[in-house]
C-alpha positions as CSV (number, residue, x, y, z in Angstrom):
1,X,0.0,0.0,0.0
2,X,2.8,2.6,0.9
3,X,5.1,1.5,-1.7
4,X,2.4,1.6,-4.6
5,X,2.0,5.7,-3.1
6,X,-1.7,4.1,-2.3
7,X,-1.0,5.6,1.4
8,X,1.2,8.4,2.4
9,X,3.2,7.8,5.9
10,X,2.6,11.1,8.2
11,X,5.2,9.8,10.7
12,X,3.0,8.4,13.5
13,X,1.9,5.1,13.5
14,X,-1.6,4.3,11.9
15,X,-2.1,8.1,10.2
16,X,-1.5,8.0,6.7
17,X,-2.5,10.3,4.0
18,X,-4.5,8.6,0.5
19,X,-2.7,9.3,-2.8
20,X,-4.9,9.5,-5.5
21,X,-5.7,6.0,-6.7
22,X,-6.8,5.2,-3.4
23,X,-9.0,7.8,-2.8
24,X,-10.6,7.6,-6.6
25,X,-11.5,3.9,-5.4
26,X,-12.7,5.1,-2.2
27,X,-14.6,7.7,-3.7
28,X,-16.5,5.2,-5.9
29,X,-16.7,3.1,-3.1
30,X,-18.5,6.0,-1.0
31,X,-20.7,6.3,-3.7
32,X,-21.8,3.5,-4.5
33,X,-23.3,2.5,-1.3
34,X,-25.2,5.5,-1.1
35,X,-26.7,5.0,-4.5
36,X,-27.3,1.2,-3.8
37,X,-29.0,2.5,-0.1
38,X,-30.8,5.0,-1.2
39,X,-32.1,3.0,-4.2
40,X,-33.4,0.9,-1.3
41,X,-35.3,3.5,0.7
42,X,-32.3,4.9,2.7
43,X,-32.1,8.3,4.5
44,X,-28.8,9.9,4.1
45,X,-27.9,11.9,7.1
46,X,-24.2,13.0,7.3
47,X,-22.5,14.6,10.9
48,X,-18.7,15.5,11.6
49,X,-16.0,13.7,12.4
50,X,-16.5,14.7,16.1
51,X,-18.9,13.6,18.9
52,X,-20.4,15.8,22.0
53,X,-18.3,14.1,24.7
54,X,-21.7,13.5,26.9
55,X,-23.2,11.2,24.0
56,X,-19.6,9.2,23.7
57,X,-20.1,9.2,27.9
58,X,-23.4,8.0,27.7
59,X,-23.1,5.0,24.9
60,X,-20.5,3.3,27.5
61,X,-17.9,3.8,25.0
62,X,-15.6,4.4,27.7
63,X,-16.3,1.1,29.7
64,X,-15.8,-1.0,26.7
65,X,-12.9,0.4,25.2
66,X,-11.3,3.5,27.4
67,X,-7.7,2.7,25.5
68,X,-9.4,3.6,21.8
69,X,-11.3,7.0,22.5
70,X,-9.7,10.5,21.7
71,X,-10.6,13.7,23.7
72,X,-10.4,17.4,21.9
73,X,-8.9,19.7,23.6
74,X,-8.0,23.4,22.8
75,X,-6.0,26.3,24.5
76,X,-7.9,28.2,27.2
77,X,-5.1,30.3,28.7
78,X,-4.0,34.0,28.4
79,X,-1.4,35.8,26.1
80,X,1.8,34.6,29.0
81,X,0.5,31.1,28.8
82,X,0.2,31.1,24.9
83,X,3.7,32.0,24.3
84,X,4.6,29.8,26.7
85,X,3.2,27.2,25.1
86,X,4.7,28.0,22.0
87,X,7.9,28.1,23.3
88,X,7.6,24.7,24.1
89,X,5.9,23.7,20.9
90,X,9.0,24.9,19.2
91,X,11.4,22.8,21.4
92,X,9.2,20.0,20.9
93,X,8.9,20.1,24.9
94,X,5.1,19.2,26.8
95,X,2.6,21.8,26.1
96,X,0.1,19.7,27.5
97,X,-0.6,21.6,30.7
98,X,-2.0,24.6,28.3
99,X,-5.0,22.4,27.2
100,X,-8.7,21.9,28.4
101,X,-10.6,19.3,27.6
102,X,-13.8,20.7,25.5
103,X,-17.4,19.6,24.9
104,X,-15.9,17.2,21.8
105,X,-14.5,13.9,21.2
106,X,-13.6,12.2,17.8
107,X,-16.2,9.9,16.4
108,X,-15.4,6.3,17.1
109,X,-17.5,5.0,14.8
110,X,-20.2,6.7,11.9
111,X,-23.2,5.2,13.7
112,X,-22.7,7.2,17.2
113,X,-24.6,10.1,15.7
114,X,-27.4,8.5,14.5
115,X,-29.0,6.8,17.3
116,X,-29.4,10.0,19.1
117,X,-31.1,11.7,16.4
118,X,-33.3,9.4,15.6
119,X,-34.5,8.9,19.2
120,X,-34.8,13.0,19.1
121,X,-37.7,11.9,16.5
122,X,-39.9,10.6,19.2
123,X,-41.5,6.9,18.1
124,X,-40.4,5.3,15.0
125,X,-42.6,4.9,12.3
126,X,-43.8,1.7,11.5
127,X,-40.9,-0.4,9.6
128,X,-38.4,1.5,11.4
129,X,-35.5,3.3,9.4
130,X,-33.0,2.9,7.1
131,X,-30.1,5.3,7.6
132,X,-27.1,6.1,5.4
133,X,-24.4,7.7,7.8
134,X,-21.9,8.1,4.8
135,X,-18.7,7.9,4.7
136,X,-17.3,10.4,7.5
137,X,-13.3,10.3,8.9
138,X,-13.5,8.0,12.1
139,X,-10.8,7.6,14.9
140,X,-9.5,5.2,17.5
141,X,-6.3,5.3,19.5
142,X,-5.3,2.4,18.0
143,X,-1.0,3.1,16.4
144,X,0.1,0.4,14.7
145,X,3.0,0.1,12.1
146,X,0.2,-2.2,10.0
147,X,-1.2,-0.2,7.7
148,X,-4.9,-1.9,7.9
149,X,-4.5,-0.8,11.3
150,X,-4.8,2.9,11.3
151,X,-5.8,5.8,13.8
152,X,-8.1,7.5,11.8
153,X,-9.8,6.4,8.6
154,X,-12.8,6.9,6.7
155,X,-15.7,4.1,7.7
156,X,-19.1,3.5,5.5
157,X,-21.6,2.9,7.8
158,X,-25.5,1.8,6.6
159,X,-28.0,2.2,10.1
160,X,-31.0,0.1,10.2
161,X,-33.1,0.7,13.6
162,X,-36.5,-1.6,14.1
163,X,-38.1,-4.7,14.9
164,X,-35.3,-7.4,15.8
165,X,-36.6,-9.8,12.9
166,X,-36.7,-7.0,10.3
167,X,-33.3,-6.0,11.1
168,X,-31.5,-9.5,11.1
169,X,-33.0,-10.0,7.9
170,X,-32.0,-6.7,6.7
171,X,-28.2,-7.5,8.0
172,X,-27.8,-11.0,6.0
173,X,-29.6,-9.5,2.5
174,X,-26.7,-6.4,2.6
175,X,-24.3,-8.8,3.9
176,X,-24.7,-11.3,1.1
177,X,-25.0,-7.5,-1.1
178,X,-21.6,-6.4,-0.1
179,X,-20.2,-10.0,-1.1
Protein backbone atom coordinates (compact mmCIF):
# COMPACT_ATOMS: atom_id res chain seq x y z
CA UNK A 1 0.00 0.00 0.00
CA UNK A 2 2.78 2.56 0.95
CA UNK A 3 5.11 1.54 -1.74
CA UNK A 4 2.43 1.56 -4.59
CA UNK A 5 1.97 5.74 -3.08
CA UNK A 6 -1.74 4.14 -2.26
CA UNK A 7 -1.02 5.55 1.39
CA UNK A 8 1.21 8.35 2.42
CA UNK A 9 3.19 7.82 5.95
CA UNK A 10 2.63 11.08 8.20
CA UNK A 11 5.21 9.80 10.67
CA UNK A 12 2.98 8.45 13.46
CA UNK A 13 1.93 5.13 13.53
CA UNK A 14 -1.57 4.30 11.95
CA UNK A 15 -2.05 8.11 10.19
CA UNK A 16 -1.52 8.03 6.70
CA UNK A 17 -2.51 10.34 3.95
CA UNK A 18 -4.49 8.60 0.52
CA UNK A 19 -2.74 9.30 -2.80
CA UNK A 20 -4.92 9.45 -5.45
CA UNK A 21 -5.71 5.97 -6.69
CA UNK A 22 -6.85 5.20 -3.45
CA UNK A 23 -9.04 7.81 -2.78
CA UNK A 24 -10.56 7.64 -6.63
CA UNK A 25 -11.46 3.87 -5.43
CA UNK A 26 -12.67 5.08 -2.25
CA UNK A 27 -14.58 7.68 -3.67
CA UNK A 28 -16.55 5.19 -5.90
CA UNK A 29 -16.70 3.10 -3.14
CA UNK A 30 -18.53 6.01 -0.98
CA UNK A 31 -20.74 6.30 -3.68
CA UNK A 32 -21.79 3.48 -4.50
CA UNK A 33 -23.29 2.50 -1.27
CA UNK A 34 -25.17 5.46 -1.06
CA UNK A 35 -26.74 5.04 -4.51
CA UNK A 36 -27.29 1.25 -3.77
CA UNK A 37 -28.95 2.53 -0.13
CA UNK A 38 -30.82 5.03 -1.17
CA UNK A 39 -32.08 3.00 -4.19
CA UNK A 40 -33.37 0.85 -1.30
CA UNK A 41 -35.27 3.53 0.67
CA UNK A 42 -32.31 4.90 2.74
CA UNK A 43 -32.13 8.33 4.51
CA UNK A 44 -28.77 9.92 4.06
CA UNK A 45 -27.89 11.92 7.11
CA UNK A 46 -24.24 13.04 7.32
CA UNK A 47 -22.51 14.60 10.91
CA UNK A 48 -18.71 15.48 11.65
CA UNK A 49 -15.97 13.69 12.36
CA UNK A 50 -16.45 14.73 16.05
CA UNK A 51 -18.93 13.62 18.86
CA UNK A 52 -20.39 15.79 21.99
CA UNK A 53 -18.34 14.13 24.69
CA UNK A 54 -21.74 13.49 26.93
CA UNK A 55 -23.23 11.24 24.01
CA UNK A 56 -19.63 9.21 23.74
CA UNK A 57 -20.12 9.19 27.85
CA UNK A 58 -23.42 8.00 27.71
CA UNK A 59 -23.06 5.03 24.91
CA UNK A 60 -20.53 3.34 27.48
CA UNK A 61 -17.87 3.78 25.03
CA UNK A 62 -15.65 4.43 27.74
CA UNK A 63 -16.33 1.14 29.65
CA UNK A 64 -15.77 -0.95 26.75
CA UNK A 65 -12.86 0.43 25.24
CA UNK A 66 -11.30 3.50 27.39
CA UNK A 67 -7.74 2.70 25.46
CA UNK A 68 -9.43 3.58 21.79
CA UNK A 69 -11.29 7.02 22.51
CA UNK A 70 -9.66 10.50 21.73
CA UNK A 71 -10.61 13.70 23.67
CA UNK A 72 -10.40 17.42 21.94
CA UNK A 73 -8.90 19.72 23.64
CA UNK A 74 -8.02 23.39 22.82
CA UNK A 75 -6.05 26.35 24.45
CA UNK A 76 -7.91 28.16 27.21
CA UNK A 77 -5.13 30.35 28.73
CA UNK A 78 -3.96 33.99 28.41
CA UNK A 79 -1.36 35.82 26.14
CA UNK A 80 1.76 34.63 28.96
CA UNK A 81 0.49 31.15 28.83
CA UNK A 82 0.21 31.13 24.93
CA UNK A 83 3.66 32.04 24.26
CA UNK A 84 4.59 29.78 26.67
CA UNK A 85 3.19 27.17 25.11
CA UNK A 86 4.67 27.96 21.97
CA UNK A 87 7.89 28.11 23.25
CA UNK A 88 7.63 24.66 24.12
CA UNK A 89 5.90 23.67 20.91
CA UNK A 90 8.96 24.91 19.22
CA UNK A 91 11.40 22.81 21.42
CA UNK A 92 9.22 19.96 20.88
CA UNK A 93 8.89 20.09 24.87
CA UNK A 94 5.10 19.24 26.77
CA UNK A 95 2.62 21.78 26.11
CA UNK A 96 0.07 19.74 27.49
CA UNK A 97 -0.63 21.59 30.67
CA UNK A 98 -2.03 24.60 28.32
CA UNK A 99 -5.00 22.40 27.21
CA UNK A 100 -8.66 21.94 28.38
CA UNK A 101 -10.62 19.29 27.64
CA UNK A 102 -13.76 20.73 25.46
CA UNK A 103 -17.38 19.59 24.86
CA UNK A 104 -15.87 17.25 21.82
CA UNK A 105 -14.52 13.93 21.24
CA UNK A 106 -13.63 12.24 17.83
CA UNK A 107 -16.17 9.87 16.35
CA UNK A 108 -15.37 6.31 17.11
CA UNK A 109 -17.48 4.98 14.77
CA UNK A 110 -20.23 6.71 11.94
CA UNK A 111 -23.21 5.16 13.67
CA UNK A 112 -22.68 7.19 17.22
CA UNK A 113 -24.63 10.12 15.66
CA UNK A 114 -27.41 8.53 14.52
CA UNK A 115 -28.96 6.78 17.26
CA UNK A 116 -29.45 10.00 19.09
CA UNK A 117 -31.06 11.68 16.35
CA UNK A 118 -33.30 9.42 15.58
CA UNK A 119 -34.48 8.92 19.21
CA UNK A 120 -34.84 12.98 19.11
CA UNK A 121 -37.71 11.91 16.52
CA UNK A 122 -39.89 10.61 19.16
CA UNK A 123 -41.47 6.88 18.14
CA UNK A 124 -40.42 5.26 15.03
CA UNK A 125 -42.61 4.88 12.32
CA UNK A 126 -43.76 1.73 11.46
CA UNK A 127 -40.91 -0.40 9.57
CA UNK A 128 -38.39 1.54 11.35
CA UNK A 129 -35.52 3.26 9.35
CA UNK A 130 -33.02 2.89 7.11
CA UNK A 131 -30.05 5.26 7.58
CA UNK A 132 -27.08 6.08 5.40
CA UNK A 133 -24.44 7.73 7.83
CA UNK A 134 -21.90 8.09 4.76
CA UNK A 135 -18.71 7.93 4.67
CA UNK A 136 -17.28 10.35 7.52
CA UNK A 137 -13.34 10.33 8.92
CA UNK A 138 -13.54 8.03 12.13
CA UNK A 139 -10.84 7.59 14.89
CA UNK A 140 -9.46 5.24 17.51
CA UNK A 141 -6.29 5.32 19.53
CA UNK A 142 -5.26 2.36 17.96
CA UNK A 143 -1.00 3.06 16.45
CA UNK A 144 0.10 0.40 14.68
CA UNK A 145 3.00 0.08 12.13
CA UNK A 146 0.20 -2.23 9.96
CA UNK A 147 -1.24 -0.16 7.66
CA UNK A 148 -4.94 -1.91 7.91
CA UNK A 149 -4.48 -0.76 11.32
CA UNK A 150 -4.82 2.94 11.33
CA UNK A 151 -5.79 5.83 13.82
CA UNK A 152 -8.09 7.46 11.83
CA UNK A 153 -9.81 6.39 8.59
CA UNK A 154 -12.75 6.90 6.67
CA UNK A 155 -15.70 4.11 7.68
CA UNK A 156 -19.10 3.47 5.49
CA UNK A 157 -21.58 2.86 7.79
CA UNK A 158 -25.52 1.75 6.56
CA UNK A 159 -28.02 2.23 10.15
CA UNK A 160 -31.01 0.06 10.18
CA UNK A 161 -33.13 0.68 13.56
CA UNK A 162 -36.46 -1.64 14.15
CA UNK A 163 -38.12 -4.74 14.85
CA UNK A 164 -35.32 -7.40 15.81
CA UNK A 165 -36.65 -9.78 12.88
CA UNK A 166 -36.69 -7.02 10.32
CA UNK A 167 -33.30 -6.00 11.14
CA UNK A 168 -31.52 -9.48 11.07
CA UNK A 169 -33.00 -10.01 7.93
CA UNK A 170 -32.00 -6.70 6.67
CA UNK A 171 -28.16 -7.49 7.98
CA UNK A 172 -27.82 -10.95 6.05
CA UNK A 173 -29.63 -9.51 2.47
CA UNK A 174 -26.73 -6.40 2.59
CA UNK A 175 -24.29 -8.85 3.92
CA UNK A 176 -24.75 -11.27 1.09
CA UNK A 177 -25.02 -7.54 -1.10
CA UNK A 178 -21.56 -6.43 -0.05
CA UNK A 179 -20.16 -10.02 -1.13
Amino acid sequence: LIGHGLLLESGVPGVYGHGAKFEEVRGFLDARLSSEARARGAEALRFPPVLPRRQLESSGYLSSFPHLAGSVYSFDGDEHQAALQSERAGRHADWGEFQQMTELTLMPAACYPVYPAIAARGRLPEGGVFIDAGGSWVFRHEPSDDPARRQIFHQHELVRIGEPDAVLEWRDEWAQRGL
